[in-house]
C-alpha positions as CSV (number, residue, x, y, z in Angstrom):
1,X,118.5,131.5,111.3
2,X,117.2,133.5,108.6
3,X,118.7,136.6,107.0
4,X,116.8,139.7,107.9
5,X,116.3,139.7,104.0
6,X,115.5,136.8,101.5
7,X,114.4,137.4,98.3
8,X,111.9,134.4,96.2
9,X,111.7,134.1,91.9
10,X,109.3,133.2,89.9
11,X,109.3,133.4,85.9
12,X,105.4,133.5,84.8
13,X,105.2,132.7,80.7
14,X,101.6,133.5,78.8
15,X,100.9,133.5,74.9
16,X,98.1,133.8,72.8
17,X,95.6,136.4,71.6
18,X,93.6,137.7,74.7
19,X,91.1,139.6,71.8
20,X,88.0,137.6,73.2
21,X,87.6,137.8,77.7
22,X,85.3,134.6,76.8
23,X,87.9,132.2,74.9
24,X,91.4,133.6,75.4
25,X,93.7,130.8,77.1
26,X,93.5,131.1,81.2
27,X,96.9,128.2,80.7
28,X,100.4,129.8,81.5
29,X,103.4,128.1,82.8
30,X,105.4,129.5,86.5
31,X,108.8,128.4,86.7
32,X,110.9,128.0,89.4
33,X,114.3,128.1,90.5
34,X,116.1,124.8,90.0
35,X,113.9,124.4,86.5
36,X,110.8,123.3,88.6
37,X,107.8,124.1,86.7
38,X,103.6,124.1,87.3
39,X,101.1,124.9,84.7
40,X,98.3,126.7,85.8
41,X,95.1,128.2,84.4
42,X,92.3,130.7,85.6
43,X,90.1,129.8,88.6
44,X,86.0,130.0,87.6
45,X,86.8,131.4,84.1
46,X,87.3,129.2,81.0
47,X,89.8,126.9,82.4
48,X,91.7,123.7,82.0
49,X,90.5,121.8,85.1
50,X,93.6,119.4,84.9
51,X,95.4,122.3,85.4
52,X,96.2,124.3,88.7
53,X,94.6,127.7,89.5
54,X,96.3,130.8,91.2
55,X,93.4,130.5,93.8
56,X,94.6,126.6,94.6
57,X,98.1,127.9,94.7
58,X,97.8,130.3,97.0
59,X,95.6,127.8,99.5
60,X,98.5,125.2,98.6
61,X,101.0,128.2,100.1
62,X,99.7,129.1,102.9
63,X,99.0,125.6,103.9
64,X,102.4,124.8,103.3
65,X,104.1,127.7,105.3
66,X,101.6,127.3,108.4
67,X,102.5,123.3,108.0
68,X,106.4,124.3,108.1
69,X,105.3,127.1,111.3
70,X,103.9,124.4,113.1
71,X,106.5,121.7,112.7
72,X,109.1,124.0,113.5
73,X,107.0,125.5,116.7
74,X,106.1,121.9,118.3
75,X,109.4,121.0,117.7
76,X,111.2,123.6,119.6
77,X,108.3,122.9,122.2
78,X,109.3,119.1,122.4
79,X,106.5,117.7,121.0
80,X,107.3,115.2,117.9
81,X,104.4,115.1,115.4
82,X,104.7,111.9,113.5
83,X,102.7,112.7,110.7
84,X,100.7,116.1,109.2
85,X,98.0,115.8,106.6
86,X,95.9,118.9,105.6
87,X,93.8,120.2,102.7
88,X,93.6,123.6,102.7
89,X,90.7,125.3,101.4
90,X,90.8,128.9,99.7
91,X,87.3,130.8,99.7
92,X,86.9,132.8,96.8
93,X,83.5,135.9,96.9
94,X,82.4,138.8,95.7
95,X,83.1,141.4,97.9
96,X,82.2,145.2,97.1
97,X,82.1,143.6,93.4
98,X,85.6,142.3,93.5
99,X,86.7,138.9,93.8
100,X,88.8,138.0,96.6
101,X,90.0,135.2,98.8
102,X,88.8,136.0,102.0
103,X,89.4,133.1,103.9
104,X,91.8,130.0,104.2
105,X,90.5,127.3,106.3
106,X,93.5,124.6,107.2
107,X,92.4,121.6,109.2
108,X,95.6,120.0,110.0
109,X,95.4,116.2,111.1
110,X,98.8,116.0,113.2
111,X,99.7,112.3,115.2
112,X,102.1,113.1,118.2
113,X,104.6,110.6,119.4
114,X,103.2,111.2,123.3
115,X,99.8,112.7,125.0
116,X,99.7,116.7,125.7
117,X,97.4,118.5,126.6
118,X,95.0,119.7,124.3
119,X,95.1,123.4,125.5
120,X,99.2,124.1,125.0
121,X,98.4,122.2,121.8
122,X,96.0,125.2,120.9
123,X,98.6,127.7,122.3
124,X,101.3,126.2,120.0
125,X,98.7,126.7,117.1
126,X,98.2,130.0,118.0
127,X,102.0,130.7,118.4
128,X,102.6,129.2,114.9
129,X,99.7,131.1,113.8
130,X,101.1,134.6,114.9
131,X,104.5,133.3,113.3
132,X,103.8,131.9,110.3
133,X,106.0,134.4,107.5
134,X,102.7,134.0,104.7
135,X,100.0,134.2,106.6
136,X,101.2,137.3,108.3
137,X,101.6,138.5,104.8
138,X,98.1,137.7,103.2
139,X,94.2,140.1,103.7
140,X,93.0,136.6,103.9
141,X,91.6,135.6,107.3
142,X,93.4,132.3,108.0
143,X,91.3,129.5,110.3
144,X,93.2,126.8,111.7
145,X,90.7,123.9,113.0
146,X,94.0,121.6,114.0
147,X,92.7,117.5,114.9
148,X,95.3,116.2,117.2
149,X,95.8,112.4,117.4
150,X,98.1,110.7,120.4
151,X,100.0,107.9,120.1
């Protein structure tokens, strides 16, 4: 069980001269707890496209969260998934001439040990969905378009 509280770090290092919006350096490292580290870079600006974006992170995130959700819902549910494979998407617009994610699209490919059926499958989406800790903490509208395989 979870503490009613939990608090997450992150250190997030920049340098260089930011004089020019046009050719300053998008490329900063995030560090982690336990001296994990990701370089990152802008999205759709001058960029590094080796590196990874704050808009890929944060589809990477919620992807992961709703992937943890899920696992942890069918599980309590009885249902053993064998395998989960997704790639979530993050769309980025203009919206009232701000840029925004609006929505994350996450088409989980789950194979269950066992045939359900397909509608408590959705209801244990939806469950997930309504319980998932980041996406009840983003704007963005969320999609899951789940592809359940029995074996």
């Amino acid at each position: 069980m979870l503490p009613e509280k939990s608090t997450y770090t992150c250190a997030i290092h920049w340098q260089g001269d930011n004089e020019n919006f046009d050719s300053f350096p998008r490329r900063h490292r995030i560090e982690f707890p336990g001296g994990r580290e990701v370089v990152s870079a802008g999205a759709n600006l001058i960029q590094d496209p080796s590196q990874t974006n704050p808009e890929e992170l944060f589809a990477a995130a919620v992807g992961s969260c709703m992937m943890m959700t899920i696992l942890a819902v069918f599980s309590r549910s009885r249902i053993p998934v064998i395998s989960y494979e997704d790639h979530p998407e993050a769309l980025l617009e203009l919206v009232e001439r701000r840029f925004r994610v609006t929505t994350v699209t996450l088409r989980p490919r789950m194979v269950l040990k066992g045939t359900f059926e397909r509608e408590k499958l959705e209801n244990l989406i939806q469950k997930s969905h309504a319980n998932c800790f980041i996406t009840l903490s983003v704007n963005s509208v969320v999609v899951v378009e789940p592809e359940f395989v029995m074996e």
